[in-house]
Structures are given as structure tokens and as C-alpha cells.
Z-matrix of the N, CA and C atoms (Angstrom, degrees):
N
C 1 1.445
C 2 1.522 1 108.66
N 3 1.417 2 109.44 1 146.67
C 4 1.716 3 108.47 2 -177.18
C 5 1.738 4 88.80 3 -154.73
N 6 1.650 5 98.29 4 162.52
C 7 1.519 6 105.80 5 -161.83
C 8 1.434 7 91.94 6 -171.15
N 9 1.504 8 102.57 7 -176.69
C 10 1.558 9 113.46 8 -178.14
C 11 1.591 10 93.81 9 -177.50
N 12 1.169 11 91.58 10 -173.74
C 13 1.739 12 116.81 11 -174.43
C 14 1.695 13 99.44 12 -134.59
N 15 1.463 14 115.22 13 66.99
C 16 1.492 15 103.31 14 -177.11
C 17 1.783 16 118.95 15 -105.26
N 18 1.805 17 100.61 16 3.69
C 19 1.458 18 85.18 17 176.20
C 20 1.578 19 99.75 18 -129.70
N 21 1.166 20 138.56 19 20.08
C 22 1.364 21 136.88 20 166.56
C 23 1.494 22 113.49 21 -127.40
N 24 1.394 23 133.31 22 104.54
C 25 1.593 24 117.10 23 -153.25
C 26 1.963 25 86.72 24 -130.43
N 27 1.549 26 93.87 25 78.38
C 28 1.392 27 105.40 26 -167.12
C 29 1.587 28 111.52 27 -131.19
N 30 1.466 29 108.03 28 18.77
C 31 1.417 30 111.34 29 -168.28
C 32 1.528 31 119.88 30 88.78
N 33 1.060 32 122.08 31 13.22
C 34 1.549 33 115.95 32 -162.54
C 35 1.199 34 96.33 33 -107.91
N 36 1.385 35 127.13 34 148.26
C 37 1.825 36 159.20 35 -164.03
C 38 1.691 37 94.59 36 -89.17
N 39 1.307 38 109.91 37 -50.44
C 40 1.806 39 118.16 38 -156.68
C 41 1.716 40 95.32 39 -70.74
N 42 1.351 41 122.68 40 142.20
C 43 1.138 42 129.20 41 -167.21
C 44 1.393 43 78.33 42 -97.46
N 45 1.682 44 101.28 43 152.03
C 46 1.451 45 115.14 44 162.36
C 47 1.546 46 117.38 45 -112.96
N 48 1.625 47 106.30 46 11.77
C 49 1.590 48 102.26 47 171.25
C 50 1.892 49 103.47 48 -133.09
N 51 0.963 50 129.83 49 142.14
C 52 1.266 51 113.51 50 -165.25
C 53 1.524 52 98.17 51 -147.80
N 54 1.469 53 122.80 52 143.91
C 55 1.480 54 125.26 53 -156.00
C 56 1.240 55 96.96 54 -155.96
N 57 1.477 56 131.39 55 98.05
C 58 1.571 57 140.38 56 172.40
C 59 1.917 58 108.40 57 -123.88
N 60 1.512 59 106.41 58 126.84
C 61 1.256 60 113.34 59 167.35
C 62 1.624 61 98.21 60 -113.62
N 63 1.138 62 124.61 61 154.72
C 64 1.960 63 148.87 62 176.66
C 65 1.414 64 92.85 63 -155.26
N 66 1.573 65 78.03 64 133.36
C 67 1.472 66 99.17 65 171.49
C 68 1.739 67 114.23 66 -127.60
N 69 0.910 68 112.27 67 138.17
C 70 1.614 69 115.39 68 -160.91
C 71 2.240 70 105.48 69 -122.38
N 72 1.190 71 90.99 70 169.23
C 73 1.631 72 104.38 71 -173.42
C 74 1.428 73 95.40 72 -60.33
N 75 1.783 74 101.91 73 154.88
C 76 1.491 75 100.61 74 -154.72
C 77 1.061 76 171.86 75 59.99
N 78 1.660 77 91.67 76 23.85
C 79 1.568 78 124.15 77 -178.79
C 80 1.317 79 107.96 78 67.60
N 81 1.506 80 126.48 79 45.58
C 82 1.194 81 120.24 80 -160.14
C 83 1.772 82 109.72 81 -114.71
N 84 1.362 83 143.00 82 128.65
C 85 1.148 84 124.71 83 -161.38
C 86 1.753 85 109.17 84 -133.99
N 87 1.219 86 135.94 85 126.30
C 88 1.387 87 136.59 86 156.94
C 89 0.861 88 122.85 87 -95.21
N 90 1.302 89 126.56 88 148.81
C 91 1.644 90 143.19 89 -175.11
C 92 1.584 91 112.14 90 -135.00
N 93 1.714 92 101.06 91 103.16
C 94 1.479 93 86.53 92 178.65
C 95 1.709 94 101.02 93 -107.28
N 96 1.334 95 102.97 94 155.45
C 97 1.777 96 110.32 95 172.64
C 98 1.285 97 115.02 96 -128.50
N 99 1.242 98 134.15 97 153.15
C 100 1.482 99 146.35 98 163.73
C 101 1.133 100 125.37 99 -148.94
N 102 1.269 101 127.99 100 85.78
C 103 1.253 102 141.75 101 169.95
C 104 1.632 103 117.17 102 -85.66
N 105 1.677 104 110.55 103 135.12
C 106 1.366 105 92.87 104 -159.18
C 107 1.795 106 81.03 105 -116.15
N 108 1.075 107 140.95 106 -25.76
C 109 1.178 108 128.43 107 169.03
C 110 1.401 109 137.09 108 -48.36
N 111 1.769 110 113.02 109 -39.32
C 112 1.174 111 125.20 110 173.44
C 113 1.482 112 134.74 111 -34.07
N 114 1.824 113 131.55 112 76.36
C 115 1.318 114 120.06 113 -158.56
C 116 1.830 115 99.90 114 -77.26
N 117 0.941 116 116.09 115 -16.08
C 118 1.628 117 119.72 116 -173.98
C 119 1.668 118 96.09 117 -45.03
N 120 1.191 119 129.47 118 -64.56
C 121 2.054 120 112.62 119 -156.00
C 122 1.709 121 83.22 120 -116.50
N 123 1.286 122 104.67 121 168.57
C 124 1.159 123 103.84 122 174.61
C 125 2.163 124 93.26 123 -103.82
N 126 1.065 125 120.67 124 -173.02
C 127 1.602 126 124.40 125 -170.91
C 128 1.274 127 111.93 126 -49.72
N 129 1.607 128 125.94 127 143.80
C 130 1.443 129 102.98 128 166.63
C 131 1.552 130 82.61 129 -171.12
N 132 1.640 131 114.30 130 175.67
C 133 1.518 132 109.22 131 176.30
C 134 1.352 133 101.01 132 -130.85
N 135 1.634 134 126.30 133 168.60
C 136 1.150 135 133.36 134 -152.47
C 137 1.435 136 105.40 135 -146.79
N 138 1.210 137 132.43 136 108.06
C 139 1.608 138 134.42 137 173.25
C 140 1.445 139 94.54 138 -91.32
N 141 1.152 140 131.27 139 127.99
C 142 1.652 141 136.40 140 148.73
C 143 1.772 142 108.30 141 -118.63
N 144 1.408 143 80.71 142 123.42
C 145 1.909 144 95.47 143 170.00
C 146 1.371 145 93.48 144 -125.34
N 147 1.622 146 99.03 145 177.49
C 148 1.771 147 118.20 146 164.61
C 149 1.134 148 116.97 147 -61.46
N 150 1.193 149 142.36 148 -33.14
C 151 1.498 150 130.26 149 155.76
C 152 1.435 151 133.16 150 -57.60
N 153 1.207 152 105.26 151 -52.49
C 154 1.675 153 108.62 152 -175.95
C 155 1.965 154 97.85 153 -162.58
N 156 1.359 155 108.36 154 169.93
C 157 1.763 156 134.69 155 175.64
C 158 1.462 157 91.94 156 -98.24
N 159 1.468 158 103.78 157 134.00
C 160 1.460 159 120.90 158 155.12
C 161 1.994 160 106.72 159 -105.40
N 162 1.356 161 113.39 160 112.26
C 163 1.284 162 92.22 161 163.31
C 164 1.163 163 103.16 162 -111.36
N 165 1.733 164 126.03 163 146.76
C 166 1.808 165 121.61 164 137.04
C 167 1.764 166 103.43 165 -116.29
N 168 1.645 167 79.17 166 151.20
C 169 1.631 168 99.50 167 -155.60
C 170 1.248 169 82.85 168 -115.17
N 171 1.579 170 142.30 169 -16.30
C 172 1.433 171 149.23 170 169.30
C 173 1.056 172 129.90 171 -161.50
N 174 1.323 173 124.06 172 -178.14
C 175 1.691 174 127.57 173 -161.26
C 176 1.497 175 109.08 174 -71.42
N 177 1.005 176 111.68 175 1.79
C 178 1.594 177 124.93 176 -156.51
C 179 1.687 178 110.28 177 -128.51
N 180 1.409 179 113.11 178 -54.25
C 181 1.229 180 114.09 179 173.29
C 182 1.283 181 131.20 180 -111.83
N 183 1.558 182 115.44 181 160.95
C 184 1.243 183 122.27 182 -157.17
C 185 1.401 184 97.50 183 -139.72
N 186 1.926 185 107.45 184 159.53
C 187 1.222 186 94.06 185 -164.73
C 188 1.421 187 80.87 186 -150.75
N 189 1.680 188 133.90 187 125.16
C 190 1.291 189 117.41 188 175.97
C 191 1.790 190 94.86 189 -133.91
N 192 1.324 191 107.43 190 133.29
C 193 1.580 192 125.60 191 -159.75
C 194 1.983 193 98.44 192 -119.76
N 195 1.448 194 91.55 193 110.40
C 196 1.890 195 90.62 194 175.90
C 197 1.298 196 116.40 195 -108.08
């Protein structure tokens, strides 16, 4: 895991960018990200496998890409 404090430079401990890969049995790998600066998308999460991308961009929608 790796992180920083690159968009609030106000004294604060809590990283506002955060970068963790785990890798699990079976050649299996996750990638989590959190960037808090990014104005381009607003929040959303992203599953990518070898078949197809799952994105949701909200509580409501879903987005699955093959």
C-alpha cells in the first residue's frame, strides 16, 4: 500500500490518495485506488476481469462492458 496527502496540505495524517494491490491464491490480483483530487468522474467502482469491466458510477447504475 502507498498514499500521500497531495491535495489538502492542512496538517492532516489521513492520506487523500491511496494505492493498494493484494494478490490472492490463483493468480488472482486486486487493485484498489482513491484519488481524492480527480475532478474528471465523479465516484464510482470498477471490477475488470478477462471477460468483460463492470463499472457503477452510482447506487442506481450499472455498467457492464464485454
Amino acid at each position: 500500500m502507498s498514499g500521500g496527502t497531495y491535495r489538502y496540505k492542512d496538517g492532516r495524517e489521513v492520506y487523500d490518495h491511496v494505492y493498494a494491490t493484494f494478490n490472492y491464491p490463483g493468480d488472482r490480483t486486486a487493485t484498489f485506488t482513491s484519488i481524492q483530487s480527480n475532478a474528471f468522474d465523479d465516484y464510482y467502482e470498477m471490477y475488470m476481469g478477462n471477460e468483460g469491466n463492470s463499472n457503477h458510477d452510482t447506487r442506481v447504475d450499472a455498467y457492464l462492458f464485454t
